[in-house]
C-alpha positions in Angstrom: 17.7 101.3 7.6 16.1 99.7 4.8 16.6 97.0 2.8 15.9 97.1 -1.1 17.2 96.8 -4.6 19.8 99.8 -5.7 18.3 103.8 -4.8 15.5 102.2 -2.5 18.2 100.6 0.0 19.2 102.9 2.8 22.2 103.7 4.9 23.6 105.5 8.0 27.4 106.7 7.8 28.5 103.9 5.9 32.2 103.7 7.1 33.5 100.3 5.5 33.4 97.8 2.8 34.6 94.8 1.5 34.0 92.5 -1.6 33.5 88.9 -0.2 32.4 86.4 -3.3 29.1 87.5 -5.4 28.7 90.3 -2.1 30.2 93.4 -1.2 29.6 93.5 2.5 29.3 96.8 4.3 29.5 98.1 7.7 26.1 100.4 8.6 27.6 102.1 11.2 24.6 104.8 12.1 22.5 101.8 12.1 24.9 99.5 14.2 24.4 96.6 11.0 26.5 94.5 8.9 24.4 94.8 5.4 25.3 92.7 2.7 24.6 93.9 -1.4 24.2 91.1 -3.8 26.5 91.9 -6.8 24.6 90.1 -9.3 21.1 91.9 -7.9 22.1 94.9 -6.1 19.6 93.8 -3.8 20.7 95.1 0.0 20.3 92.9 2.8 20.9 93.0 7.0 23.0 90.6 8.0 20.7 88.7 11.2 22.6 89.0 14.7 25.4 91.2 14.0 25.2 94.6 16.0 28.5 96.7 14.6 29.6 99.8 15.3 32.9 99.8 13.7 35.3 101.5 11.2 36.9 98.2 9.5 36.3 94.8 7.7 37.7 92.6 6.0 37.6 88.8 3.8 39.3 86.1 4.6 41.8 84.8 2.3 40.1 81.3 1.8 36.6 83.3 1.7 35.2 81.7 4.4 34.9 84.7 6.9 34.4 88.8 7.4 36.1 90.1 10.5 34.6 93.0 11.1 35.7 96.0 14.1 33.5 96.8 16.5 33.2 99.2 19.8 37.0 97.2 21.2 36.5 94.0 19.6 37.0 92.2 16.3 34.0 89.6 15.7 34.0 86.9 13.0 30.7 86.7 10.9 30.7 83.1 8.6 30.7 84.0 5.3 27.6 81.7 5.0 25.7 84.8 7.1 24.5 84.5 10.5 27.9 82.2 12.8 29.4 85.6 14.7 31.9 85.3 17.4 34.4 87.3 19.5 37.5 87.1 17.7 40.2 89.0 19.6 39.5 92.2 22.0 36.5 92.4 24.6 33.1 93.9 24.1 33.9 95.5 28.5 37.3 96.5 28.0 39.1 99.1 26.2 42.9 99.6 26.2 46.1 98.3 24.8 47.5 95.3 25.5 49.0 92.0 23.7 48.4 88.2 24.0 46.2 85.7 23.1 42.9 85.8 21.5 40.1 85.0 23.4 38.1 83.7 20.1 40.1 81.5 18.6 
């Protein structure tokens, strides 16, 4: 994992990506990070206090989140970096089953 501007950046098993304004936001999932590439820069970036192990994400229509998959839960990240929270699923409990979300 390390952070950097084009070649010097480094990865683990990226699995995911998605364009999200000036960013293309990607999940890390060897490294268990949301890392964030600045369009304009190419600069690579870890997103602070998002642990993700996932195999999905995606933008918002109105740009103003990423909800990104992780172990049996969706989380929402703010698009301005850093806000995360439990958006549907549970971080204890696997399974199937239908009904509300528990984040909103």
């Amino acid at each position: 994992l390390v952070a950097g501007e084009g070649g010097d950046a480094r990865f683990s098993s990226p699995s995911a990506a998605a364009v999200h304004g000036d960013a293309v936001f990607v999940v890390d999932a060897g490294n268990l990070k949301l890392r964030k590439v600045d369009a304009a820069t190419g600069w690579t970036s870890t997103v602070p206090g998002v642990s993700v192990d996932g195999q999905g994400i995606a933008s918002s229509m109105d740009g103003g989140a990423l909800f990104v998959t992780s172990r049996s839960a969706i989380v929402r990240v703010s698009a301005s970096g850093g806000f995360v929270e439990l958006f549907a699923g549970s971080f204890a409990v696997t399974g199937l089953s239908d009904g509300p979300s528990n984040g909103g």
